[in-house]
KOLTIRO-110335 format. One record per atom (N, C-alpha, C): y, z, x; atom name; residue in three letters. Coordinates in nm, 2 decimals, padded with zeros to 4 digits. Layout:
BEGIN
<r <Y,Z,X>,CA,ALA>
...
This chain:
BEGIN
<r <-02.55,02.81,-02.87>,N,UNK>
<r <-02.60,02.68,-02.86>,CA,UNK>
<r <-02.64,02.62,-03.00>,C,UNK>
<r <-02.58,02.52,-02.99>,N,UNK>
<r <-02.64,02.42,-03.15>,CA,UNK>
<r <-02.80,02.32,-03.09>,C,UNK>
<r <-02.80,02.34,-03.26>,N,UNK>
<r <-02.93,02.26,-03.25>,CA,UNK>
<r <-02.91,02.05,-03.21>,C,UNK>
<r <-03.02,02.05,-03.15>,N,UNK>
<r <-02.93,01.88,-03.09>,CA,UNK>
<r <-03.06,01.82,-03.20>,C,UNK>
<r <-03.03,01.72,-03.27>,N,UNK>
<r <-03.06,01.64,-03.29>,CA,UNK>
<r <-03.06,01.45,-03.23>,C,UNK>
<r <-03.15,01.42,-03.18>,N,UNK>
<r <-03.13,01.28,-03.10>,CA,UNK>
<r <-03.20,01.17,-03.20>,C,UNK>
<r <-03.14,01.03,-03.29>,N,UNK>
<r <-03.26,00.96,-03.35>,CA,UNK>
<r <-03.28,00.85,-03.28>,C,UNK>
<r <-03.40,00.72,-03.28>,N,UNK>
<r <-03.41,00.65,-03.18>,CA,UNK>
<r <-03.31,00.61,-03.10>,C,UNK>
<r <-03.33,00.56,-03.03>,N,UNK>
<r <-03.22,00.47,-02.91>,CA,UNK>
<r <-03.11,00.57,-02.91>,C,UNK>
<r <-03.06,00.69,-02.92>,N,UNK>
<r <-03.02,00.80,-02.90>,CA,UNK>
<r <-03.03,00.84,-02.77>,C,UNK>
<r <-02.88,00.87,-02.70>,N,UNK>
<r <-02.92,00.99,-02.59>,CA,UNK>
<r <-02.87,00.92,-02.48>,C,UNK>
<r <-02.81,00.95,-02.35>,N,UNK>
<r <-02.80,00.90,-02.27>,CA,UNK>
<r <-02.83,00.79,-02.18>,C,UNK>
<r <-02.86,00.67,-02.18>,N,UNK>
<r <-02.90,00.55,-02.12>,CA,UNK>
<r <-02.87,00.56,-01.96>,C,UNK>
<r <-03.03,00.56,-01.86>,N,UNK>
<r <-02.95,00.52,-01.73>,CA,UNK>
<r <-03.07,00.44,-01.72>,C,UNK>
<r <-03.01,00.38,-01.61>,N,UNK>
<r <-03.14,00.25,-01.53>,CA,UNK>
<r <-03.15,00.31,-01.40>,C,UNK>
<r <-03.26,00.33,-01.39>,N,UNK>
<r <-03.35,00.35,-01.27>,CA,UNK>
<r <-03.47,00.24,-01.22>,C,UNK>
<r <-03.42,00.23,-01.10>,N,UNK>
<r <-03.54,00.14,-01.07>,CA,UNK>
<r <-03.55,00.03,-01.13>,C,UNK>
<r <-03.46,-00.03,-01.17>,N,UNK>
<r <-03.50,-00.16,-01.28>,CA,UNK>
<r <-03.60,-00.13,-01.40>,C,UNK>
<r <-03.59,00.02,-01.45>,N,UNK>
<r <-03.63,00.07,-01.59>,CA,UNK>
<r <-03.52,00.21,-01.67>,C,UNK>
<r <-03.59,00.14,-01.80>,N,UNK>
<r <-03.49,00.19,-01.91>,CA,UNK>
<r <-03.53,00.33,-01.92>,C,UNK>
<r <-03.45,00.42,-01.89>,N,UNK>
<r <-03.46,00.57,-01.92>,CA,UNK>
<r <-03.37,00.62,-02.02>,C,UNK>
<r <-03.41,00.71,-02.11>,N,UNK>
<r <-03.32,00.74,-02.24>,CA,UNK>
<r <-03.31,00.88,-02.20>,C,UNK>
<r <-03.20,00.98,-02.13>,N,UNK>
<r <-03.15,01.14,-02.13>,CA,UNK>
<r <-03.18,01.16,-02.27>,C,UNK>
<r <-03.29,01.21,-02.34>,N,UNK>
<r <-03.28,01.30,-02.47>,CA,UNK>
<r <-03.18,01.44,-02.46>,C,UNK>
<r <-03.20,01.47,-02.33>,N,UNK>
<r <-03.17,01.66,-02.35>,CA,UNK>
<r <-03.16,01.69,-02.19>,C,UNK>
<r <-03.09,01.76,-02.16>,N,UNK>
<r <-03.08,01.77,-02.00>,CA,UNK>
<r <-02.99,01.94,-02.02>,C,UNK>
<r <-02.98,02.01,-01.91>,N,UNK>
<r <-02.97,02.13,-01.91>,CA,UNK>
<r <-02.81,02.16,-01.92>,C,UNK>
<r <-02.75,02.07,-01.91>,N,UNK>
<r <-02.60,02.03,-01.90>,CA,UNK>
<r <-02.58,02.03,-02.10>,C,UNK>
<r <-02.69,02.04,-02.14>,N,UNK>
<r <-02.69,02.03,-02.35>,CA,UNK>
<r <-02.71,02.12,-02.33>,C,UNK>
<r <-02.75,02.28,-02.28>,N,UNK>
<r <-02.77,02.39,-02.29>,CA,UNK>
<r <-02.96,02.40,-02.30>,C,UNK>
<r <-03.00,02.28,-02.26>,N,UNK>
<r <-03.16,02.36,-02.25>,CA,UNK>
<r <-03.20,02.38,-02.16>,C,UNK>
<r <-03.33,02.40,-02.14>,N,UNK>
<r <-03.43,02.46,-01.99>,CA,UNK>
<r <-03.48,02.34,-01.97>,C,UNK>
<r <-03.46,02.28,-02.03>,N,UNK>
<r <-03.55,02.15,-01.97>,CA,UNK>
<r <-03.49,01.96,-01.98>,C,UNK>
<r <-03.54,01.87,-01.89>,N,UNK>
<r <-03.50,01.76,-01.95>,CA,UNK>
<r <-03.56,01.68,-02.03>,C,UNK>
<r <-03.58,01.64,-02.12>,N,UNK>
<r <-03.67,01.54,-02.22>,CA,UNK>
<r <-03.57,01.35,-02.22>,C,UNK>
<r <-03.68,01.28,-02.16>,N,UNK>
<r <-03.66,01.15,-02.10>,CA,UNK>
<r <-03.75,01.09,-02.17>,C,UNK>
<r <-03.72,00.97,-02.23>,N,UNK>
<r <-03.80,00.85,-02.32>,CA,UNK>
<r <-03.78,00.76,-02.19>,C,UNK>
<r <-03.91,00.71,-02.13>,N,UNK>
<r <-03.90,00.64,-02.04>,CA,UNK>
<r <-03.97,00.49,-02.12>,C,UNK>
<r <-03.91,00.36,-02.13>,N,UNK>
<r <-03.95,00.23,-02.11>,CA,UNK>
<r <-03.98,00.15,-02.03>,C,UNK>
<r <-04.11,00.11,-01.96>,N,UNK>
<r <-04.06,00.05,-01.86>,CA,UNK>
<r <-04.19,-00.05,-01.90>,C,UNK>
<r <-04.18,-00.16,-01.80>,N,UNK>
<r <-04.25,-00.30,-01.79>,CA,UNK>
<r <-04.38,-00.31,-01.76>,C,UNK>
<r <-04.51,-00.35,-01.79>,N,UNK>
<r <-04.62,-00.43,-01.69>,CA,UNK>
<r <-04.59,-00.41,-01.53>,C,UNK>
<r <-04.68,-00.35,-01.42>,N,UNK>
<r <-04.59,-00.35,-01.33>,CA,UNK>
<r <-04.54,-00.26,-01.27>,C,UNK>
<r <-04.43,-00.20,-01.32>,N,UNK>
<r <-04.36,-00.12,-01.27>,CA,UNK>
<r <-04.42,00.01,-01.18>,C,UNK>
<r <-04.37,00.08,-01.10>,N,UNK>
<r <-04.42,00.20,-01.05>,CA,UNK>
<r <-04.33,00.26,-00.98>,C,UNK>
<r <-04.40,00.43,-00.91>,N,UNK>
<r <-04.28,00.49,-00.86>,CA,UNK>
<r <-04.35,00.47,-00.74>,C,UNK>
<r <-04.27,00.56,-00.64>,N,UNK>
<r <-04.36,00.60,-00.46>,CA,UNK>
<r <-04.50,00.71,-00.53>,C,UNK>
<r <-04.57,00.71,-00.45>,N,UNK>
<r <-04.61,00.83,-00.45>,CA,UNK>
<r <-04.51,00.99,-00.38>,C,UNK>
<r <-04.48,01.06,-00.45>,N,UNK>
<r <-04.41,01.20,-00.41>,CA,UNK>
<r <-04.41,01.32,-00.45>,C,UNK>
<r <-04.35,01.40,-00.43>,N,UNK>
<r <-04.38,01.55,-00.44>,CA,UNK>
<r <-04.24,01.60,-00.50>,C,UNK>
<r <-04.22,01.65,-00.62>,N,UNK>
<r <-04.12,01.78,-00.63>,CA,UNK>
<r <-04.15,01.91,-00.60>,C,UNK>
<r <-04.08,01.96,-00.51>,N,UNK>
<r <-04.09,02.09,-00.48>,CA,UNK>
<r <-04.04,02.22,-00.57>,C,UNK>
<r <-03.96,02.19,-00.67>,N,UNK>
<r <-03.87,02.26,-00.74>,CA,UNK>
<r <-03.92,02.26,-00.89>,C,UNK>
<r <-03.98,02.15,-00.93>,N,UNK>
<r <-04.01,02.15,-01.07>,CA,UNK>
<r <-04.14,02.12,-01.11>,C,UNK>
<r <-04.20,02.16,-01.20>,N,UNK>
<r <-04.30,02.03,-01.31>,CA,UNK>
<r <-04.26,01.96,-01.34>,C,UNK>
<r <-04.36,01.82,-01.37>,N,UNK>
<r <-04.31,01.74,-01.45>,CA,UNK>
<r <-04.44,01.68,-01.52>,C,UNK>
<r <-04.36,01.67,-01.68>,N,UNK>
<r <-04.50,01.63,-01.77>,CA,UNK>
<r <-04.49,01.49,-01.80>,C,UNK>
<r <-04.58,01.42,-01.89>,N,UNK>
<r <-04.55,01.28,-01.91>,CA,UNK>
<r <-04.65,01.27,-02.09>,C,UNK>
<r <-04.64,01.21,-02.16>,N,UNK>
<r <-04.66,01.23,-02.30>,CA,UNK>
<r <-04.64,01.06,-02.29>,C,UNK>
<r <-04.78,01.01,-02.36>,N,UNK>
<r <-04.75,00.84,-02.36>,CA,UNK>
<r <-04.76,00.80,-02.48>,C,UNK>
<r <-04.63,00.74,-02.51>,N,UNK>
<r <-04.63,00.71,-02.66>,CA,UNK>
<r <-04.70,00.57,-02.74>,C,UNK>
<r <-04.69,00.48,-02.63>,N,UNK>
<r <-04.74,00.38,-02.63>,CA,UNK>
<r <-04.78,00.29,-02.51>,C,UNK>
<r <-04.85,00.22,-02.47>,N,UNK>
<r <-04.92,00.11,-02.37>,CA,UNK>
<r <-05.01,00.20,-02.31>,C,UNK>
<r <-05.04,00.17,-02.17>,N,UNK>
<r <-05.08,00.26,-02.07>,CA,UNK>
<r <-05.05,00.27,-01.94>,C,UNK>
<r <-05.07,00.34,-01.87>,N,UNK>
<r <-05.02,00.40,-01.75>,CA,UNK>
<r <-05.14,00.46,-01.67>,C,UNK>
<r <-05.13,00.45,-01.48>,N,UNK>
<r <-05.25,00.53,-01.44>,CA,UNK>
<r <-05.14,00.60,-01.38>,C,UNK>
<r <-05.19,00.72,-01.39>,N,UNK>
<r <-05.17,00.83,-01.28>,CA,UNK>
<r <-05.26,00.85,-01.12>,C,UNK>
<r <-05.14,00.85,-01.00>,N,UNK>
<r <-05.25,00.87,-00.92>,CA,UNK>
<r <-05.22,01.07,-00.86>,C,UNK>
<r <-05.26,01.12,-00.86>,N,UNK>
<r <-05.27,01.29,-00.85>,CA,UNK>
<r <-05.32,01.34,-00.74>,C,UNK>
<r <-05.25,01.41,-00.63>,N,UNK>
<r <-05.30,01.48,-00.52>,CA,UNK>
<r <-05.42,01.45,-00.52>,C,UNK>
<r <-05.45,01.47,-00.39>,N,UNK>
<r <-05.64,01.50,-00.43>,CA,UNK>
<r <-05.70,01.38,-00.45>,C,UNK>
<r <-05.69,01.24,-00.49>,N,UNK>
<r <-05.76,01.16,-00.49>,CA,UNK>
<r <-05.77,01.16,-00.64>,C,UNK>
<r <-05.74,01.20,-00.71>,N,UNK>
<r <-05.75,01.20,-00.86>,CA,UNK>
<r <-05.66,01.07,-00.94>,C,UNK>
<r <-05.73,00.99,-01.03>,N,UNK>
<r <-05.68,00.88,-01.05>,CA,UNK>
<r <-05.72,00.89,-01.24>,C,UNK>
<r <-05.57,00.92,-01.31>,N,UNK>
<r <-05.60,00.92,-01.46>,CA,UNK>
<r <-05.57,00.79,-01.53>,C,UNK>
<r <-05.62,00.71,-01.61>,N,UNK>
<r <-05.54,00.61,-01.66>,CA,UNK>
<r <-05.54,00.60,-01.84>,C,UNK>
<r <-05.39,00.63,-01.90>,N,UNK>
<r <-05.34,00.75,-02.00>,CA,UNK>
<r <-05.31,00.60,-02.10>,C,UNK>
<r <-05.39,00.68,-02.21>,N,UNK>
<r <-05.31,00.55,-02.32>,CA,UNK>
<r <-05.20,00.66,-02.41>,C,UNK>
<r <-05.24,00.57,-02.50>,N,UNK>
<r <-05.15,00.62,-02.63>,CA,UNK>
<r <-05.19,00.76,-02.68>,C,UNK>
<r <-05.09,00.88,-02.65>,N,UNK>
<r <-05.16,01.01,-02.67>,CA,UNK>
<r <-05.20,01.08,-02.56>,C,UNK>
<r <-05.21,01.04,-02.47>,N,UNK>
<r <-05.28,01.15,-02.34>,CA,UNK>
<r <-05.13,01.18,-02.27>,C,UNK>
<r <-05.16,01.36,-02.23>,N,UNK>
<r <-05.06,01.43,-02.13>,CA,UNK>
<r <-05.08,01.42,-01.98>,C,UNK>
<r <-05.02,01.43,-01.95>,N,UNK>
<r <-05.05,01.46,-01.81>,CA,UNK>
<r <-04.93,01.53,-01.72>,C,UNK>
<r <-05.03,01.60,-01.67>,N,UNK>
<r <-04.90,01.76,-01.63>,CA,UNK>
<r <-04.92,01.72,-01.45>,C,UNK>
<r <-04.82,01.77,-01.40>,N,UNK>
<r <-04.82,01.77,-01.24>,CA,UNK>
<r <-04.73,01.86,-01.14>,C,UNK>
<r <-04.77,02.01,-01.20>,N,UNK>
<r <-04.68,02.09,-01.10>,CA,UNK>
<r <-04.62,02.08,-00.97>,C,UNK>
<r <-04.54,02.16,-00.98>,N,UNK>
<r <-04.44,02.18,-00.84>,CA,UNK>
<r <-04.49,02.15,-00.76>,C,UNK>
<r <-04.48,02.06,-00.67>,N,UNK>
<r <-04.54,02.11,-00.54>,CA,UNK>
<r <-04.72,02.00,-00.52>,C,UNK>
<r <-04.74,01.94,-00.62>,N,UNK>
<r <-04.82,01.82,-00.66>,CA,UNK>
<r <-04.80,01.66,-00.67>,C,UNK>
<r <-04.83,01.64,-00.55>,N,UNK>
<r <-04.80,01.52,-00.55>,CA,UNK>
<r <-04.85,01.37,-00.63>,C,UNK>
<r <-04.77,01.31,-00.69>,N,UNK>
<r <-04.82,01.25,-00.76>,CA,UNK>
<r <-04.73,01.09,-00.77>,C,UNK>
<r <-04.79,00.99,-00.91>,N,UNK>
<r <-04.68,00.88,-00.87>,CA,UNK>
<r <-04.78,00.81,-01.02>,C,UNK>
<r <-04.67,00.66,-01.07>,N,UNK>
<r <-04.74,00.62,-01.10>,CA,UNK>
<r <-04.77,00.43,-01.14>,C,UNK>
<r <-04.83,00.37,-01.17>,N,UNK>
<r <-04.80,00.25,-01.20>,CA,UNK>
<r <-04.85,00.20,-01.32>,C,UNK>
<r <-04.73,00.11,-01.41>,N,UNK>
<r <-04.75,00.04,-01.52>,CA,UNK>
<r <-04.87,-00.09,-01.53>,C,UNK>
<r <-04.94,-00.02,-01.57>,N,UNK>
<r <-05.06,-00.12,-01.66>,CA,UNK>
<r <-05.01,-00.23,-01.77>,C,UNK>
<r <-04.97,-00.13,-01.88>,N,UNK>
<r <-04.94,-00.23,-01.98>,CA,UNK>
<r <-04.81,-00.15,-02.01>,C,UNK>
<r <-04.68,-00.26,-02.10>,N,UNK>
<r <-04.52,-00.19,-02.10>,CA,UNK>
<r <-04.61,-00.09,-02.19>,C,UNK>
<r <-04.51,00.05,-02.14>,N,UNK>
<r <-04.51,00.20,-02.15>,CA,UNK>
<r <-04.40,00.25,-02.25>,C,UNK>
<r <-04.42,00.33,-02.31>,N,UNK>
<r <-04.31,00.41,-02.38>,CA,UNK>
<r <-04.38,00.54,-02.37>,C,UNK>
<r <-04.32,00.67,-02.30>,N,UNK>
<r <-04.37,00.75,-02.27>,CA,UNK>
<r <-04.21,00.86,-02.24>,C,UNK>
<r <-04.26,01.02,-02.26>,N,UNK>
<r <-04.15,01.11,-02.30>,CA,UNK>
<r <-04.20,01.17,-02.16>,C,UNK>
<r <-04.11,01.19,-02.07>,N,UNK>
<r <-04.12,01.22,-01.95>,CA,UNK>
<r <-04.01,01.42,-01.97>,C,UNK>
<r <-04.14,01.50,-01.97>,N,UNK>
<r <-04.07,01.63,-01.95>,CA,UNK>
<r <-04.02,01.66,-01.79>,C,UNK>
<r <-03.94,01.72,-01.76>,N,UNK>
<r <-03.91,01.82,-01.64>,CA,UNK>
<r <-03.82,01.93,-01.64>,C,UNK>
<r <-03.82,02.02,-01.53>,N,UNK>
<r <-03.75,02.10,-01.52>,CA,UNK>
<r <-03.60,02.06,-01.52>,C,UNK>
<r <-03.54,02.16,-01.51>,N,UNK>
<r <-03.39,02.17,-01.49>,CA,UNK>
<r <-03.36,02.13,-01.39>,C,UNK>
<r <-03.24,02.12,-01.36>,N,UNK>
<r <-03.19,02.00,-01.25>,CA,UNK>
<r <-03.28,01.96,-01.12>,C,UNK>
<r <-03.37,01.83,-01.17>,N,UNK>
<r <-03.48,01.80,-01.14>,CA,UNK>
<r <-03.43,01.67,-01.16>,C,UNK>
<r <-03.55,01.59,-01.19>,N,UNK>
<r <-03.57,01.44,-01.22>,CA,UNK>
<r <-03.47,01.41,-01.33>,C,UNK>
<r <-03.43,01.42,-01.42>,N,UNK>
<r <-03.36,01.38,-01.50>,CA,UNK>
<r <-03.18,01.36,-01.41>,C,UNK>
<r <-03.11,01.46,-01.37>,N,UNK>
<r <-03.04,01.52,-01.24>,CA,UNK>
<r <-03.02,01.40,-01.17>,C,UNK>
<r <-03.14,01.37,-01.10>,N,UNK>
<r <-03.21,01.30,-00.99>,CA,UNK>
<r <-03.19,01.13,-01.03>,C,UNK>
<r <-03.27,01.09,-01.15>,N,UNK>
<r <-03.28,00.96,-01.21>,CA,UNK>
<r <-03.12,00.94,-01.20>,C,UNK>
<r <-03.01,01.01,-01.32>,N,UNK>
<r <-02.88,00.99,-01.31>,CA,UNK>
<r <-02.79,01.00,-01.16>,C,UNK>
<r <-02.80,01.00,-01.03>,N,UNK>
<r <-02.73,00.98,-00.94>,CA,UNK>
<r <-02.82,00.86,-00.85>,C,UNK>
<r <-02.94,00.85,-00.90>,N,UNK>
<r <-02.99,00.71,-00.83>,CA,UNK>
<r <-03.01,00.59,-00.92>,C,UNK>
<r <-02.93,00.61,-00.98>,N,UNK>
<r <-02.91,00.48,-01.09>,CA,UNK>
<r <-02.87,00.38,-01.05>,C,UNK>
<r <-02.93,00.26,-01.14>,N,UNK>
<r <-02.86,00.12,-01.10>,CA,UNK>
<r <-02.94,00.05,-01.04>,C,UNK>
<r <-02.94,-00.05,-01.04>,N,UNK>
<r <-02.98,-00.14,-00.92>,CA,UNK>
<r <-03.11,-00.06,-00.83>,C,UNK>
<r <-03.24,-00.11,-00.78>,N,UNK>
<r <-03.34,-00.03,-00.63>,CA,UNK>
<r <-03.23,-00.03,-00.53>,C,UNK>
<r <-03.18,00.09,-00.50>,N,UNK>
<r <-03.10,00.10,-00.35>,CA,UNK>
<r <-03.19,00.26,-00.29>,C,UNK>
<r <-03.24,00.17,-00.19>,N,UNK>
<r <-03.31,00.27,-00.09>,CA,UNK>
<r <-03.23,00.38,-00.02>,C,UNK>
<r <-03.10,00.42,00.00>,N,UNK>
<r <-03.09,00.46,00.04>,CA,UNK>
<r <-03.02,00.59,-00.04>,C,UNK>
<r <-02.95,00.52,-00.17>,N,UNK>
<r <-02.94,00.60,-00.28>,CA,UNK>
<r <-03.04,00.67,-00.36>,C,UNK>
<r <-03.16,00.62,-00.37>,N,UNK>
<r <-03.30,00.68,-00.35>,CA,UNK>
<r <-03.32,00.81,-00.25>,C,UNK>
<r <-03.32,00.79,-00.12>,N,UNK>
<r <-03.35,00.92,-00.06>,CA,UNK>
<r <-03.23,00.99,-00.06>,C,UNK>
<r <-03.10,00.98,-00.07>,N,UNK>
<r <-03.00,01.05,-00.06>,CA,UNK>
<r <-03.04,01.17,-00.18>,C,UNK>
<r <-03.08,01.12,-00.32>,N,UNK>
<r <-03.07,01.18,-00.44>,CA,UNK>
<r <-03.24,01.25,-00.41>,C,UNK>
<r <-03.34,01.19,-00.38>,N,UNK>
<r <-03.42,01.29,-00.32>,CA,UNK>
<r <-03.40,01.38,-00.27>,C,UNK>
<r <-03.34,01.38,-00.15>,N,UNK>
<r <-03.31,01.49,-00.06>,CA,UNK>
<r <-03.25,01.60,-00.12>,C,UNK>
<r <-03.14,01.56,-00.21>,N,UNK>
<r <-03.07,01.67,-00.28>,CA,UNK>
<r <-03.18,01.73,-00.35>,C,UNK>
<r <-03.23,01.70,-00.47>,N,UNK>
<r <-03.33,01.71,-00.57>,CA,UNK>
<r <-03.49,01.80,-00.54>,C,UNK>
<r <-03.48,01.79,-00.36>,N,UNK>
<r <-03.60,01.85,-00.31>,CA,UNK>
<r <-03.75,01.75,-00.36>,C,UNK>
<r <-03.71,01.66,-00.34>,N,UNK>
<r <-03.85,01.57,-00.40>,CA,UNK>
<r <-03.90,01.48,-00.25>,C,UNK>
<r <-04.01,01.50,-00.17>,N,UNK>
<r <-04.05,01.40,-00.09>,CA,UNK>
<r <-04.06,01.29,-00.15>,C,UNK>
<r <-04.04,01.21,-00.06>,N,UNK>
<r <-04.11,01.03,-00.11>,CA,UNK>
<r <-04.22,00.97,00.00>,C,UNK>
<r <-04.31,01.00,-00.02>,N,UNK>
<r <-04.48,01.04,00.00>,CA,UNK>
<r <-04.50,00.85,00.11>,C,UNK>
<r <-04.44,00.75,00.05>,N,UNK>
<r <-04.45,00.57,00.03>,CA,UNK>
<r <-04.51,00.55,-00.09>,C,UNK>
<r <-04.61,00.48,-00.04>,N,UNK>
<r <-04.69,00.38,-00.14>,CA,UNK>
<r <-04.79,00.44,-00.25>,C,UNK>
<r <-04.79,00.38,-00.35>,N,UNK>
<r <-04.92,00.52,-00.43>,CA,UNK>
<r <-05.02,00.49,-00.35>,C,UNK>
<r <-05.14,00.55,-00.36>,N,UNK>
<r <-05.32,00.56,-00.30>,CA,UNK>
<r <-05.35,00.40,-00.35>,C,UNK>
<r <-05.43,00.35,-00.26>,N,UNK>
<r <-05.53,00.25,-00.32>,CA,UNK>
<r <-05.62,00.27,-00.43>,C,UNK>
């Protein structure tokens, strides 16, 4: 395996959800993991849901973001804060202020996942690529 070098705006481009995802590294480049520069808007959010198969980390580079976390647990992450959410942990999240944040996961996981539900919100393309991926979709985040 060679060493990958990616510099900004580098790396695979997909659109998810009506947000800018950047593939830095996916397991298909020979690593263990995928590394994702996520952009997205004021606003924005996922379902609340569960991966069964992976972690997934989140590293915020800029704006802020809340996390809502199994359990009733509610983080709200600026510039600089991690937040980790194992296998099997259900979680989700919604944009506060526009985000620039490096989204870790496992191997054919969310990264995998993001790239076959790309494009355009299509619900049905959404659970299809869930389903494969082993990821519930929980609905709505917590109040």
């Amino acid at each position: 395996m060679k060493a990958i070098v990616l510099e900004q705006g580098q790396g695979e481009e997909v659109q998810f959800l009506d947000n800018d995802l950047r593939l830095k590294t996916r397991p298909a480049d020979g690593t263990a993991w995928c590394a994702i520069e996520a952009v997205l808007p004021a606003g924005s959010h996922t379902p609340f849901h569960r991966h069964h198969d992976e972690d997934e980390a989140w590293y915020v580079l800029e704006g802020k973001v809340t996390f809502f976390l199994e359990g009733g647990r509610t983080v709200t992450a600026g510039r600089g804060t991690y937040v980790h959410a194992p296998k099997g942990v259900a979680h989700g999240f919604r944009v506060d202020e526009a985000v620039r944040m490096l989204v870790i996961c496992g191997p054919n996981g969310f990264g995998e996942f993001a790239r076959e539900a790309s494009g355009p919100p299509d619900m049905a393309k959404l659970e299809a690529a869930a389903k494969k991926y082993n990821v519930d979709l929980l609905g709505p985040l917590p109040a």
